[in-house]
C-alpha positions as CSV (number, residue, x, y, z in Angstrom):
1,X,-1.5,11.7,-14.4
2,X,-2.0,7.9,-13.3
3,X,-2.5,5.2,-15.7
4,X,-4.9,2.7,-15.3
5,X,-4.3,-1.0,-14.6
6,X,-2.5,-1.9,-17.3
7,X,-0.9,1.3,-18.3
8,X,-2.3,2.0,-21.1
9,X,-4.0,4.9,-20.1
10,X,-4.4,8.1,-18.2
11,X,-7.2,8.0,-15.7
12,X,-7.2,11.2,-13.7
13,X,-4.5,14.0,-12.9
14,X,-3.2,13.3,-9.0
15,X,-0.6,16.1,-8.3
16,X,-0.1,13.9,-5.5
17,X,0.6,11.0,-6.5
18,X,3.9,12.0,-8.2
19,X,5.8,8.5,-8.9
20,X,2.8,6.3,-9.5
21,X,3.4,4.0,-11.8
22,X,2.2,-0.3,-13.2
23,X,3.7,-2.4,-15.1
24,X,2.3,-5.6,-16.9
25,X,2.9,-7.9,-13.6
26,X,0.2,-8.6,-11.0
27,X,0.4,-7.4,-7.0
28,X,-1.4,-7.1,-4.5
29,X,0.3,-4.3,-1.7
30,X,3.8,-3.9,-1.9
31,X,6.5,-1.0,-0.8
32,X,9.9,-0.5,-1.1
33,X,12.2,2.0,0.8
34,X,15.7,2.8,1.1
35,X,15.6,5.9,2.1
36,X,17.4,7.2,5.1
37,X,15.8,8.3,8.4
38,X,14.3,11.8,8.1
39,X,16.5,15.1,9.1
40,X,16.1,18.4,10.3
41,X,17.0,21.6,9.5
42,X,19.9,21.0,11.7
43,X,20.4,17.7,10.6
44,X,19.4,15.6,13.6
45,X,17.3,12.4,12.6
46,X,13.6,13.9,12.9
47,X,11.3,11.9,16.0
48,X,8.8,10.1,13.7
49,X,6.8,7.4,15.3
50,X,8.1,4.5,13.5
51,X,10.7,3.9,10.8
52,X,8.9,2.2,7.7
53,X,11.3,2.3,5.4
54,X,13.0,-1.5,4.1
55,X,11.7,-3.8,1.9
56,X,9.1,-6.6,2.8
57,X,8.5,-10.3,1.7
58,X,5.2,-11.8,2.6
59,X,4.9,-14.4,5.3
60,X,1.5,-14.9,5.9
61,X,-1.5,-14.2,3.7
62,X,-5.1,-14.5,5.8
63,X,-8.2,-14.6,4.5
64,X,-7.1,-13.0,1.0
65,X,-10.3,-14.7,-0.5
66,X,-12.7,-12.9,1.4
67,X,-11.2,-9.3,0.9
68,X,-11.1,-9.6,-2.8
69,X,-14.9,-11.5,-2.7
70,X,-15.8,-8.2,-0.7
71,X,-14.3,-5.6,-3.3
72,X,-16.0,-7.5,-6.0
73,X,-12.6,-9.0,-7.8
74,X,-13.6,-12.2,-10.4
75,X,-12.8,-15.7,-9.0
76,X,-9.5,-16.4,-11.6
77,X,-7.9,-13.0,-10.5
78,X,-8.6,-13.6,-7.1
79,X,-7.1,-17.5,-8.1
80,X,-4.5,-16.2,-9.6
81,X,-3.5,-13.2,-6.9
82,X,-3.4,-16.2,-4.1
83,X,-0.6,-17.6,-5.3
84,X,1.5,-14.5,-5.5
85,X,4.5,-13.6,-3.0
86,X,3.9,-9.8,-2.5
87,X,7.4,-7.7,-1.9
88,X,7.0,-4.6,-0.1
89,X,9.2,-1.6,-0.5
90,X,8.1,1.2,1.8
91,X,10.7,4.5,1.2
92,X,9.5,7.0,4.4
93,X,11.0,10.6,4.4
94,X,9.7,12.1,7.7
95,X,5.4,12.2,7.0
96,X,6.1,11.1,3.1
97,X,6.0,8.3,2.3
98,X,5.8,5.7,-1.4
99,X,4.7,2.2,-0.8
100,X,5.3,0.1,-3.6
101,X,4.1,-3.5,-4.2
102,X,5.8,-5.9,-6.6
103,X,4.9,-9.6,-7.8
104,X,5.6,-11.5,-10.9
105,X,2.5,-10.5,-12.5
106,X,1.3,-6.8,-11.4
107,X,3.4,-3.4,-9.6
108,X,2.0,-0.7,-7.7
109,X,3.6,2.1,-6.6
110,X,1.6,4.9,-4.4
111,X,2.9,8.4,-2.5
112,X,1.3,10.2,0.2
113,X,1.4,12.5,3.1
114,X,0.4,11.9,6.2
115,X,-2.9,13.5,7.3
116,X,-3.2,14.9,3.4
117,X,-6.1,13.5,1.6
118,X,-5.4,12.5,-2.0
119,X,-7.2,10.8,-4.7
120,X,-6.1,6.6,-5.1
121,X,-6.9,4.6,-8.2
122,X,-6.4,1.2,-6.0
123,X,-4.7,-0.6,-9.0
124,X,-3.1,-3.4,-7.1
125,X,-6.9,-5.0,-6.2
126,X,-9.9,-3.3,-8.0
127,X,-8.9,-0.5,-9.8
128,X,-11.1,1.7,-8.2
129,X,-10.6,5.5,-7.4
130,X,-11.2,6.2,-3.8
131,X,-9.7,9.4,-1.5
132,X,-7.7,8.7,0.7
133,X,-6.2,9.9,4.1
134,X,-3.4,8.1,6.0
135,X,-2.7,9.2,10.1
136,X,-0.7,8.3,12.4
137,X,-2.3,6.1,15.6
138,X,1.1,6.3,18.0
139,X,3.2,3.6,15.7
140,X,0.7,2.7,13.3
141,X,-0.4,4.3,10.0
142,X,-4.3,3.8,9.3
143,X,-5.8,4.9,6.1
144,X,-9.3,5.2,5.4
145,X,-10.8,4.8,1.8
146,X,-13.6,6.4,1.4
147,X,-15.3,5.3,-2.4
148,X,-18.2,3.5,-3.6
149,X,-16.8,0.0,-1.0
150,X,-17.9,0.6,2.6
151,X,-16.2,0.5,5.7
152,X,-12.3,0.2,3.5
153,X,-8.8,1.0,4.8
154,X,-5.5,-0.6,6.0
155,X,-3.1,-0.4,8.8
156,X,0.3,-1.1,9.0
157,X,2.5,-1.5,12.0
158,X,6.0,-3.1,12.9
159,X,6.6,-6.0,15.3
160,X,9.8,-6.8,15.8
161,X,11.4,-7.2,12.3
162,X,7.9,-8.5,10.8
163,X,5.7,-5.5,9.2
164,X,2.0,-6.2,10.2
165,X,-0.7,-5.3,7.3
166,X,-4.8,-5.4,8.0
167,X,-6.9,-4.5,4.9
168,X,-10.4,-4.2,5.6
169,X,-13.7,-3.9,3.4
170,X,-17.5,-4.2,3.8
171,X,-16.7,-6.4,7.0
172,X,-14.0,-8.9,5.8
173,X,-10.7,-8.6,7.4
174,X,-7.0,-9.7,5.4
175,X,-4.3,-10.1,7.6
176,X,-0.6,-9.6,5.9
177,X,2.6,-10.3,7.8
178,X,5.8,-9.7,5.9
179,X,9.4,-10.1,7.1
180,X,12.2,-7.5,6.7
181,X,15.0,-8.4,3.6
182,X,16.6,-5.1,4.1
């Protein structure tokens, strides 16, 4: 079951969403990972795409504003979320993978498969339930929302040592860059 925004209480049963979980602190997107690179049967590292997995400290915040105007978020949350210093932690296990975003106010924490849809209660902005699908494009992972906010999703990609992060809604474009601490 995941909680809702707060954690006080249970929203909807996601059997796929197995370690999702909020505390009383505010974020926006955030992952961690420490996880090692993926293995096969035979224990050779497996030939994913791109290696997620490290932990992320925002750099550069874009046009925060007008994403959270476009998902309908109040003006003192959106104040208040502004200010905040996002750490990702992204943990990848060959085509699983649990992002989870931690600030001083708010945690979020969400697991998925790629190319699996599963139902997301997007508790780190509007605490909305949408389904969603994450793919691969070559290095990139794209996810498409699909809930009452048109036109959503995010993609992520590496640069260098810097983790790239678009979130897009109803037209209005975020642009995230965070920097690898581990």
């Amino acid at each position: 079951m995941c909680s809702n925004m707060w954690g006080k209480h249970r929203i909807h049963p996601c059997p796929i969403l197995r370690h999702y979980k909020t505390s009383n602190a505010l974020s926006l997107t955030l992952f961690t990972s420490d996880a090692p690179p993926a293995k096969s049967s035979e224990g050779q590292t497996a030939n994913m795409p791109a290696d997620y997995n490290g932990t992320w400290d925002i750099i550069s915040n874009d046009n925060i504003d007008g994403y959270m105007v476009a998902l309908g978020i109040d003006f003192a949350t959106r104040k208040i979320a502004s200010l905040l210093k996002p750490r990702k932690v992204i943990k990848q296990d060959g085509d699983s993978f649990t992002f989870q975003t931690v600030t001083t106010l708010k945690n979020y924490e969400c697991s998925f498969k790629i190319g699996e849809e599963f139902d997301e209660v997007t508790k780190g902005m509007d605490n909305r339930l949408c389904k969603s699908v994450v793919t691969w494009d070559n290095d990139k992972l794209v996810c498409v929302q699909k809930g009452e906010k048109g036109n959503r999703g995010w993609v992520h990609w590496i640069q260098g040592d810097e983790l790239h992060l678009e979130l897009k809604c109803e037209g209005q474009v975020c642009k995230q860059i965070y920097k690898r601490t581990q």
